[in-house]
N, C-alpha and C positions, 0 to 999 in steps of 0.2 A: 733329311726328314722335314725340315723346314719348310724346304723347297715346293716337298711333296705337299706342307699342307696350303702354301698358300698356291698351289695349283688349284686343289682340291675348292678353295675360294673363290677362284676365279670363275672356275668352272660352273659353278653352284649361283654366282649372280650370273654368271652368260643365263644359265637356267631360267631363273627368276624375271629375267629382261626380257628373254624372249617369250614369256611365258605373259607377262604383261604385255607386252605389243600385241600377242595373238587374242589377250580377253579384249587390248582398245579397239583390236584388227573387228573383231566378233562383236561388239559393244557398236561400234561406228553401223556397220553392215546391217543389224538389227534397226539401229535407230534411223538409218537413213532408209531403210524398208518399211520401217511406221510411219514416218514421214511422208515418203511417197504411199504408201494407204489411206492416211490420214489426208492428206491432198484430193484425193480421189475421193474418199468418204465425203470430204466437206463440200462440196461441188455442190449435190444435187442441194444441200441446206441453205447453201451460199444462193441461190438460185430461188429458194421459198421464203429465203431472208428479203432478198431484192424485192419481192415482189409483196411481201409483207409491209417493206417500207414505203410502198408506190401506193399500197392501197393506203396507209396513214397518211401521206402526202396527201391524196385527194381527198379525203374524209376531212384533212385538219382545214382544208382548202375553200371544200363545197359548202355552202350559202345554208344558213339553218332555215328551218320553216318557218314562215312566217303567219302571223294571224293572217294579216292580206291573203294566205292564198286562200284557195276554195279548200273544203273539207279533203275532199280526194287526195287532191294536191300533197295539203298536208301530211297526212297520214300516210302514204306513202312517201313521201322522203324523211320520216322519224324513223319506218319499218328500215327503209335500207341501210337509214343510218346503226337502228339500232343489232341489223340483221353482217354490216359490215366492221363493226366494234367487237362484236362475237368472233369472228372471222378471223381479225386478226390476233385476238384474245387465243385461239386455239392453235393458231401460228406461233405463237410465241412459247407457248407450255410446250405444244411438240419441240419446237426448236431447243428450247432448252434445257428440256428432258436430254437429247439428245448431248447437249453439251457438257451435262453433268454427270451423264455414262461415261462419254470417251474419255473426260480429264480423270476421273476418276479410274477406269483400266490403265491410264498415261501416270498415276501418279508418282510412281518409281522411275519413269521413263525422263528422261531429259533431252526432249527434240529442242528442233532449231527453233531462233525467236520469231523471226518467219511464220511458221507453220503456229506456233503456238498464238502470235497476234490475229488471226485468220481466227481462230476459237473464242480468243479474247472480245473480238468486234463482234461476233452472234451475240454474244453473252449482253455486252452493250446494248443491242441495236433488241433484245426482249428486253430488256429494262423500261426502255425509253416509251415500248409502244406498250408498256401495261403502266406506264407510268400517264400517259396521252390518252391511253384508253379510259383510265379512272376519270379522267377530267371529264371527257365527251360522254362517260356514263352520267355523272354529275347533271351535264347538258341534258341528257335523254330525258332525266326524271323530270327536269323543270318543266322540258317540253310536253311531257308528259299531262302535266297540269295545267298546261295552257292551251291542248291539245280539247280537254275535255271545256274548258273557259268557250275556247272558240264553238263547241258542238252547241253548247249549253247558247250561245247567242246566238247561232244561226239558226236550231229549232227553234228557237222564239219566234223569229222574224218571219220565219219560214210557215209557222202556227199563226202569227196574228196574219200576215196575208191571207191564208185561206180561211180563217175566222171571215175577215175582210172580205170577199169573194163571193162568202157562201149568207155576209150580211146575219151573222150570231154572233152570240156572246160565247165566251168559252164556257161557261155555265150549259149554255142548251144545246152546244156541243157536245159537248159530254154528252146530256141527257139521250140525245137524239143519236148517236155514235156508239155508245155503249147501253143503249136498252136499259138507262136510267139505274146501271150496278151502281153497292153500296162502292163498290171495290174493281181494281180491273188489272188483272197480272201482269208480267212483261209480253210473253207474246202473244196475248188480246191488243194490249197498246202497240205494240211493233208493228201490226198489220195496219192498225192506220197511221202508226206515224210515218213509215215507208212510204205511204201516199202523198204528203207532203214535207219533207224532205231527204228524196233518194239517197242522200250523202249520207246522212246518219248511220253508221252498221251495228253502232254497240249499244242499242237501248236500254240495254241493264245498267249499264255504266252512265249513262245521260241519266236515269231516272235516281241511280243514287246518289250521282255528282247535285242533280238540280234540288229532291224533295229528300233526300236520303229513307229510300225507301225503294222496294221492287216492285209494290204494287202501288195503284195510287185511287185515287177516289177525286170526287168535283173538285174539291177545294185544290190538290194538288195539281189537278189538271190548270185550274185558274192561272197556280205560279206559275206554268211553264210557258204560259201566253204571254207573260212579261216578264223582262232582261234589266237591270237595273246594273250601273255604276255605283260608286262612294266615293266620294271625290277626301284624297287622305292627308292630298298637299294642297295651298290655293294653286288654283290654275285660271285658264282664261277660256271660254267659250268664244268660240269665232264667228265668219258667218262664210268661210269658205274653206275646205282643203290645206289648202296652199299656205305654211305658216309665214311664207315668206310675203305675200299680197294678201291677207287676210286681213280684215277689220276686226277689232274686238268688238262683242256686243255685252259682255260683261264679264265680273268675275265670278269664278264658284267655290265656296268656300268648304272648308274639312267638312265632311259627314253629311254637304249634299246628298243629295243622290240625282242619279241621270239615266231617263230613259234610255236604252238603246231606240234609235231609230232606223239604222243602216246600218251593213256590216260593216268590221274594222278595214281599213284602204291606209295603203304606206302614201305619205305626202310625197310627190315625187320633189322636191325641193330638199328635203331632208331627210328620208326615209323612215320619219320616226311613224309607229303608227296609232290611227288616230280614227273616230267613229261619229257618226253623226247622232246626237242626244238630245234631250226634251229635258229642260228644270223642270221644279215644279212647280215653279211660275208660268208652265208654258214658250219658253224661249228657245229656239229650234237654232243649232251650230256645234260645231267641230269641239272635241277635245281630245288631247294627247293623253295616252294613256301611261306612258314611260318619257324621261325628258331622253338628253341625248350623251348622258352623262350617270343612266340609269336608276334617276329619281321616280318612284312609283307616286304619279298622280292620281291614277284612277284605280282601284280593285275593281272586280265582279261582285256583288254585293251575294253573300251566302246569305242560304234560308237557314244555318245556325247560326244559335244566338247562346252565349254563357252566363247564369248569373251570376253576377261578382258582388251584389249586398242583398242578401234578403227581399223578397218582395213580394204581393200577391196573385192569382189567377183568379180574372172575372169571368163572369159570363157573357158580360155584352160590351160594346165596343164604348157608349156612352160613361160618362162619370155620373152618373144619377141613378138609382134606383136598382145599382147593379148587386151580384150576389160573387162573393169570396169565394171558390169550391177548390180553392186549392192554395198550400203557400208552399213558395220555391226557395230554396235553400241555397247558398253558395255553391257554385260549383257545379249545379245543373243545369243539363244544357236541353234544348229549344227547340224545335224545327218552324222558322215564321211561313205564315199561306198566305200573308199578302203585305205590301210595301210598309214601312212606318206611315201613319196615316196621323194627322193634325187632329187632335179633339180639342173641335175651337172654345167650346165652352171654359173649359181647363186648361189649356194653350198647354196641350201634354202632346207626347206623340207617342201614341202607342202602335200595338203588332197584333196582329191575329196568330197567333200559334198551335203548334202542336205539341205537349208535351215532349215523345220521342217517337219513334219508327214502330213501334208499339204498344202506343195507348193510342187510342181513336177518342181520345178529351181532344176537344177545341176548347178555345177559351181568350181571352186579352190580358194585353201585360204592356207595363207601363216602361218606357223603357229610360227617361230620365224625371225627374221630379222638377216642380217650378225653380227648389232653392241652389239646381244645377244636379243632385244625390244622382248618379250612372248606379243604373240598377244592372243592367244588362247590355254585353257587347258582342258585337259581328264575330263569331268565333274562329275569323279569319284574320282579325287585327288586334290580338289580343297581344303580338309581340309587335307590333308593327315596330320599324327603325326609319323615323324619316332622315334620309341623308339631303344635300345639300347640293341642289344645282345650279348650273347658270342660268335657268329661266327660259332655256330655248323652246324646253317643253310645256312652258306657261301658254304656249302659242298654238 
């Protein structure tokens, strides 16, 4: 009886043994069939990944745009850039939509480590390029704004030549261009700005970067015949290009201001880049607009202005005999129609303005006071951070 039952035991794990080899036999067979599917599956991804990473390679690679180029230029290599950030952006979500299907049907499954680090490296390799891609979006926006800086100075130049040409003031330009309107839309202004500078394509965007406004009237037209700097660091005016054989012809101190006279040109000595400007002392030469170590020397001087103490709105430009028709409160902001201009009598400098983009009030506003009191700032350097460089950009 004994005998019989430890027979009966034997028998019973042969059962159970054999019975586990045929689930590992079954278990192995399955897994090394997902395996070789999952092999094949990952191929053609393996293949969109490569090529995902080729095009981040060259994008991380390719040269940003530069002010130097022409407007075309420009603007088509920001489009690719920003048309090739998408691209991969959508390579990445497909791909790793995909990765988080399969592991997720795989997650009971236990393949080789092999096949599973092949899953694990896509997984990687979208991290990296949405991680590379926030960056270069980061890039796009700046470029973005500097995109419109460049329109905004090359319609100027592009305007005061043919002012020059045609021997008028932007005043009876206007007058004689637009049939003497109070007012004049975007695509009334587009038809002649086309005329004199074909690069331009986004007039809405120049007319609300420059006056903030879609349509514009004389006085707006006036601003856009001149291009001003703000000098935010000292720097140095030169009298050629080249920082490396250049002469100083003086220095320009914070809250100058500097005509543009020529478009921005990369020094080929240093590549930093740099434009040819008029003080308002009349002094014609070079300044760097960024050092080499990305100290911002020069802004674009905006036609907003914010006010940060209390003050008033005149009527006339003089300090004598003028009339109050309005007081400005902290915090309201400006639109200027023409440079800060020196009221010798009062050794003030005031602004011609516009209240905002709708009220048609012109009027003057004072923009510091004798005892130094800042009434009003460039609504562009209200945070400003000057950082600290080596000077290369002073040049």
């Amino acid at each position: 009886m004994a005998e019989l039952r430890e027979a009966q035991k034997r028998c019973a794990k042969s059962v159970v043994h054999k019975e586990l080899q045929r689930r590992q036999a079954r278990e192995k067979r399955i897994q090394e069939a997902l395996t070789m599917k999952l092999f094949n599956d990952i191929k053609p991804w393996e293949t969109r990944s490569d090529e995902m990473m080729k095009k981040l390679e060259d994008l991380d690679k390719r040269p940003l745009p530069s002010l130097s180029d022409s407007l075309k230029d420009y603007g088509d290599k920001l489009a690719k850039m920003k048309s090739d950030i998408q691209e991969i952006l959508n390579d990445a979500t497909e791909i790793k939509k995909w990765v988080d299907e399969t592991t997720k049907n795989l997650n009971s499954v236990v393949l080789n480590s092999e096949a599973m680090a092949e899953v694990e490296k896509l997984s990687t390799r979208c991290q990296t390029a949405n991680t590379k891609c926030a960056l270069h979006s980061h890039q796009a926006k700046q470029l973005d704004i500097n995109l419109k800086e460049k329109m905004r100075v090359d319609f100027a130049l592009c305007l005061q030549a043919y002012l020059k040409k045609h021997e008028k003031t932007a005043a009876k330009m206007y007058e004689d261009s637009f049939n003497k309107a109070s007012t004049v839309d975007t695509p009334t202004f587009a038809k002649f700005g086309k005329k004199i500078c074909k690069e331009v394509q986004d007039f809405e965007g120049l007319l609300h970067y420059a006056v903030g406004s879609t349509s514009i009237g004389k006085e707006h037209f006036e601003t856009l015949a001149k291009c001003n700097y703000r000098c935010v660091k000292r720097a140095l005016l030169t009298d050629t290009l080249n920082v490396r054989s250049c002469k100083r012809l003086r220095r320009v101190e914070p809250e100058e201001m500097v005509e543009v006279v020529s478009k921005h040109e990369a020094d080929p000595s240093s590549n930093l880049i740099r434009f040819k400007g008029r003080t308002v002392d009349g002094v014609e030469g070079y300044v760097t607009i960024t050092g080499n170590k990305g100290s911002a020397f020069f802004r674009l001087q905006q036609n907003s202005y914010k006010v940060v103490r209390e003050t008033v709105f005149t009527d006339r430009f003089p300090m004598v005999d003028f009339k109050v028709t309005r007081r400005l409160q902290e915090g309201d902001l400006v639109r200027a129609l023409t440079p800060p201009t020196l009221e010798e009598k009062s050794n003030l400098w005031r602004l011609k303005v516009q209240c905002d983009s709708n009220d048609v009030e012109v009027g003057w506003v004072t923009l510091k006071s004798n005892q130094g009191t800042t009434f009003l700032v460039n609504a562009d350097g209200i945070d400003d951070n000057m950082s600290d460089d080596d000077g290369t950009g002073d040049a």
